[in-house]
Structure formats: structure tokens, C-alpha cells
N, C-alpha and C positions, 0 to 999 in steps of 0.2 A: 504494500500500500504506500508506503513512505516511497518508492521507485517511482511512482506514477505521480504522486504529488510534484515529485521535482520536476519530471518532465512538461506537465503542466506549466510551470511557472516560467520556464524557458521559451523558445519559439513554439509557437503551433506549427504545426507540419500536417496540418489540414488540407481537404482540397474541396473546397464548399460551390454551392451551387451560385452563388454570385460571383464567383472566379471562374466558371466555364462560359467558353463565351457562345451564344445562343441565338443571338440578334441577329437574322436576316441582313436588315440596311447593314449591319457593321458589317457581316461577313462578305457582303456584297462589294463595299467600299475598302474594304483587306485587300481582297483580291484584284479590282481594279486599279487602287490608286498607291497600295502599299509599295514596301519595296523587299528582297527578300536573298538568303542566300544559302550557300550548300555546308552543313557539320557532319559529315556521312555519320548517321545514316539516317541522318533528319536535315530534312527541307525546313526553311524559317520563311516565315513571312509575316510581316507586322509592320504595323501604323500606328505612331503616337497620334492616339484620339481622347475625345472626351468619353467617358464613361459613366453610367447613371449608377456606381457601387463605390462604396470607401476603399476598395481594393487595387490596386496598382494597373497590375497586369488582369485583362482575360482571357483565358487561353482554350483552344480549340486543338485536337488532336484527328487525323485520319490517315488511315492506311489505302493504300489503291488494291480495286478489289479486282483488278487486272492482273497484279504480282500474287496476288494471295484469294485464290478462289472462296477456302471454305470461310464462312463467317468466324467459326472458333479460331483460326490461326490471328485473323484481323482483330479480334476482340481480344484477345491473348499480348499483340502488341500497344497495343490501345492500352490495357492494362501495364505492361512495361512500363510505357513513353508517361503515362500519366502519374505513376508510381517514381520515376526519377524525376519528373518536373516538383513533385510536391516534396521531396525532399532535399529540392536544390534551389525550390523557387526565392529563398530569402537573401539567396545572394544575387537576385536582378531586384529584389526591391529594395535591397540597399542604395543600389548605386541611380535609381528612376529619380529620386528629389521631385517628391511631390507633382510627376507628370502620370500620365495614365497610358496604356498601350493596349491595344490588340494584336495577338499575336498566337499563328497557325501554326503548329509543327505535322509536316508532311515525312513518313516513313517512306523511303525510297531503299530499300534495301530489297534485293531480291528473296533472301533466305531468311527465318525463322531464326532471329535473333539470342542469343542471351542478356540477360539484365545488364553484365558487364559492360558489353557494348552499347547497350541504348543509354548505360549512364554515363560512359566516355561521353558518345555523341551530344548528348545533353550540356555538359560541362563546356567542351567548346562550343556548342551553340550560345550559352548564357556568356564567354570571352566574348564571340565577334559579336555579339546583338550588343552589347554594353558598350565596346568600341565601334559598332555602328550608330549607337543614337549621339556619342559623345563628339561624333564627326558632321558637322552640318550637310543636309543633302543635298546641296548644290555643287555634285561631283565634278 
């Protein structure tokens, strides 16, 4: 009991429903207007936007269901990509200061991952997104 008190009082490592992101119009405007790039074996795509939650980031996760026929394998990564975003997400809402984002992660991996990997991929994706928003985008 005292184990769980402490981890309580430290970060949440939650991943709530005002954190996924759900919106139509945003998802629409992610994908046309964002900007976006490759952390093998996640695609990134995100837009510093306004957001209607206290929460930083929203994030959306999908796999191509062209690479990965059966629903189980897709939902199997889904569960990966979503499990190392929420226990790495507090190191991109350190460095956001008070800005909001939407932001996709696309699995582009042809094969049936391990966690190791989807949490490498992860890590460099939260580097270049952090020295992407730090870079003004008038490339």
C-alpha cells in the first residue's frame, strides 16, 4: 500500500480520455496543414493548435491495415505505441511551455514489433518533435 501511495504523489502516467485526440476538424487540419516526420518505426505528424482540454498534447495513434491484415496484430500495436507514449509523454510536456499540440503517430513498420522497439522509436520521436517545435517553421 505505502508503494502505491508514493507513486501516486509523483507523475501520473495516465493516458485519459481528454488526451486522445478524437476531433474530426483537428484531425482533418493535422493532416492537411501539419507538418510531420520519420522515428522508424513511427511516423509523427503534429500541429501546434488550440485545444478545448488542460492537457498539452492530444494524441492519436494508427497502424495501416494494408501492413497488418488481422485486427489483433493492429490493436496489439496500438496497445504498444500507446503504452510507451504514456510513459514517456512527461518528457514532451516539459519542454511544450504552456503551448498545446496535436499530434499522430503512424506505425510504419512492416513486422510485429517488440515493446523495445516501439519504445526506442518513441524516444527519438519525442528528440526530433521537441527540436522540431523549438525550430521556427519557416524552413
Amino acid at each position: 500500500m505505502e508503494n502505491k501511495a508514493e507513486i501516486t504523489t509523483t507523475q501520473s502516467h495516465s493516458f485519459k480520455k481528454e488526451e486522445r485526440l478524437c476531433s474530426k476538424k483537428i484531425i482533418d487540419r493535422l493532416f492537411s496543414e501539419g507538418q510531420s516526420f520519420l522515428a522508424y518505426p513511427i511516423k509523427v505528424v503534429f500541429l501546434p493548435t488550440e485545444l478545448n482540454t488542460t492537457f498539452p498534447v492530444q494524441a492519436g495513434f494508427t497502424v495501416s491495415k494494408k501492413s497488418f491484415k488481422r485486427a489483433v496484430k493492429r490493436n496489439r500495436i496500438k496497445r504498444l505505441m500507446r503504452e510507451a507514449y504514456r510513459l514517456h509523454k512527461h518528457e514532451l510536456y516539459r519542454q511544450l511551455n504552456d503551448r498545446q499540440l496535436a499530434v499522430f503517430f503512424i506505425f510504419i513498420g512492416k513486422e510485429l514489433p517488440a515493446y523495445s522497439s516501439v519504445e526506442a522509436g518513441f524516444k527519438k520521436a519525442f528528440d526530433k518533435l521537441i527540436k522540431q517545435l523549438e525550430v521556427p517553421s519557416g524552413r
